[in-house]
C-alpha positions as CSV (number, residue, x, y, z in Angstrom):
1,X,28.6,-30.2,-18.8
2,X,26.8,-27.3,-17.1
3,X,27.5,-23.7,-18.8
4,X,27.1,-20.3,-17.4
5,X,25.7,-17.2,-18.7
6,X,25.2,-13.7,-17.0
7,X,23.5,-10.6,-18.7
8,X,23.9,-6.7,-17.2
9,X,21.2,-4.8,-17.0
10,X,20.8,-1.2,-15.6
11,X,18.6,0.9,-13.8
12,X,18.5,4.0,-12.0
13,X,16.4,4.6,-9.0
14,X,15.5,6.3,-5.8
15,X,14.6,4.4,-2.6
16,X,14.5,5.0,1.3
17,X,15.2,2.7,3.8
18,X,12.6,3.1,6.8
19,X,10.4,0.6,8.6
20,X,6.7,2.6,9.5
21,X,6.3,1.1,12.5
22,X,8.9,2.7,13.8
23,X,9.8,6.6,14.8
24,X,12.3,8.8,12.8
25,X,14.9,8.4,15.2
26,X,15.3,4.6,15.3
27,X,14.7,4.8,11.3
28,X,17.7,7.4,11.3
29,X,19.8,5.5,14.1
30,X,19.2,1.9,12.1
31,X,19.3,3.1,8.8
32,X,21.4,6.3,8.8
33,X,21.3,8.9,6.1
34,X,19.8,6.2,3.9
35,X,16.5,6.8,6.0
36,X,15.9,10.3,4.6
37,X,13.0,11.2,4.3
38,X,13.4,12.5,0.5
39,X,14.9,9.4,-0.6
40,X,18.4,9.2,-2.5
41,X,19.2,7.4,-6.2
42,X,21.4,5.0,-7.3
43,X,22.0,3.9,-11.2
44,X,22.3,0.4,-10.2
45,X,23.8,-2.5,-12.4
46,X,21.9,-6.2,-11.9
47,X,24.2,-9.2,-13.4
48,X,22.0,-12.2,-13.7
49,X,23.7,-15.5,-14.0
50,X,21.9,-18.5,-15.7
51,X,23.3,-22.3,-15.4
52,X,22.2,-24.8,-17.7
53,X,23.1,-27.4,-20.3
54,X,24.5,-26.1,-23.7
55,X,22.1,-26.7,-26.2
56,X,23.9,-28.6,-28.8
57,X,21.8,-27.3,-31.7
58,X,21.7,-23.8,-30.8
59,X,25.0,-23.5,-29.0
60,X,22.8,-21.2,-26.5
61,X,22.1,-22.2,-22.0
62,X,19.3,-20.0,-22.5
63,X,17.6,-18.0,-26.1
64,X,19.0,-14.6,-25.1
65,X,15.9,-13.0,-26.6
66,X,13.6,-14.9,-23.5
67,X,16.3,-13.7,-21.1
68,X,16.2,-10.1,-22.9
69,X,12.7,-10.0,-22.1
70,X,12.2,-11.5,-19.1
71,X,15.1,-8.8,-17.7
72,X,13.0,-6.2,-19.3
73,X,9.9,-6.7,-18.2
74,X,10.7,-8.1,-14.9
75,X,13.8,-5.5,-13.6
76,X,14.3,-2.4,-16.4
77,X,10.1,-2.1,-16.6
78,X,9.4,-2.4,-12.4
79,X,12.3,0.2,-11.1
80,X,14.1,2.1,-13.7
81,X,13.5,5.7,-13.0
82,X,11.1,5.1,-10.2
83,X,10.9,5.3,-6.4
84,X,11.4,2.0,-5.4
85,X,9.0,2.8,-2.0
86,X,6.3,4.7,-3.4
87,X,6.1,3.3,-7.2
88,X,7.2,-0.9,-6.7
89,X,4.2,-2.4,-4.2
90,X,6.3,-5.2,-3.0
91,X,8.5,-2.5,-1.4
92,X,5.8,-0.2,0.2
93,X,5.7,1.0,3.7
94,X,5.8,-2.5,5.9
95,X,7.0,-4.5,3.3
96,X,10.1,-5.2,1.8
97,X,12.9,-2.4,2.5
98,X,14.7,-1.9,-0.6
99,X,17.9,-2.9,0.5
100,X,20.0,-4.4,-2.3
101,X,20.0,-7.9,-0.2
102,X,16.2,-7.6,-1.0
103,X,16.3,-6.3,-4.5
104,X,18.7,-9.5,-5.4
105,X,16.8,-11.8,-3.7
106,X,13.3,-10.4,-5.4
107,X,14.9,-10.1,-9.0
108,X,16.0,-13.7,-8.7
109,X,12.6,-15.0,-7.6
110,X,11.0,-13.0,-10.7
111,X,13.3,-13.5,-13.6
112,X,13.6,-16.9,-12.8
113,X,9.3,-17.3,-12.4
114,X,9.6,-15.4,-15.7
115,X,11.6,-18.0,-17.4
116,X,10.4,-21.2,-16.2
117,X,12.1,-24.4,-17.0
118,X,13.8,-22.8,-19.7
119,X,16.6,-22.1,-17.9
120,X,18.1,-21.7,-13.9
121,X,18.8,-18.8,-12.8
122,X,22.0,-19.1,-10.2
123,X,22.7,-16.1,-9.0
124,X,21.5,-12.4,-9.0
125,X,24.1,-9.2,-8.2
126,X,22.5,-6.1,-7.7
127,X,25.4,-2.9,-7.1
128,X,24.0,0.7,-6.1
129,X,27.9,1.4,-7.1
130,X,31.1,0.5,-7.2
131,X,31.9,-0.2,-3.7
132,X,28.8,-1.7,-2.9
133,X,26.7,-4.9,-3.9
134,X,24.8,-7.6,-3.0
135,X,24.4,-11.1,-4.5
136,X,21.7,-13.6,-4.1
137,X,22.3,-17.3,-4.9
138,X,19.5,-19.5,-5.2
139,X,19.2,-22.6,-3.3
């Protein structure tokens, strides 16, 4: 019987969205006030969902303290009070745009690289707020 088990964890940060190979005009007309050129914060919430067999000695789908970590290091470490464009390399100018379809999709690929065969991670939610938020499902 497969088991799931999600862990929170929260950040806040500033991003931009903007694509450099394009003028400020199509950056403001694609992106609208989320293209500013000062950037805007969010203090986001990431829900991480692992899926795995119970563990019938520990009770446990995954040790919470390599999850703990992994989370950590991998999301609270990388953009907690940074700007996600100038301080996160992956999401420089011409790379990703920090969109929270990209942040979900790039936390999934790292926590579950992070954990290994220790556990699957399903699904990644990343919310700017409470109206807004974007969940990545592995295949």
């Amino acid at each position: 019987m497969r088991v799931t088990l999600t862990r929170r964890v929260a950040f806040s940060a500033a991003h931009r969205y903007r694509r450099p190979e394009w003028d400020e005009a199509r950056n403001r007309a694609t992106f609208g006030a989320c293209a500013n050129p000062h950037s805007h914060g969010h203090s986001y919430k990431c829900d991480v969902t692992v899926t795995g067999d119970v563990d019938p000695v520990t009770g446990f789908v995954v040790d919470l303290a390599l999850l703990d970590a992994a989370l950590a290091r991998e999301v609270r470490a990388r953009f907690d009070h940074r700007n996600i464009n100038d301080q996160v390399p992956e999401f420089a100018d011409g790379r990703l745009v920090p969109t929270g379809e990209n942040l979900a999709r790039f936390i999934l690929e790292r926590v579950q690289a992070a954990l290994g065969a220790a556990a699957r991670v399903t699904t990644v939610t990343v919310a700017e707020d409470d109206t807004l938020w974007s969940t990545c499902h592995a295949d």
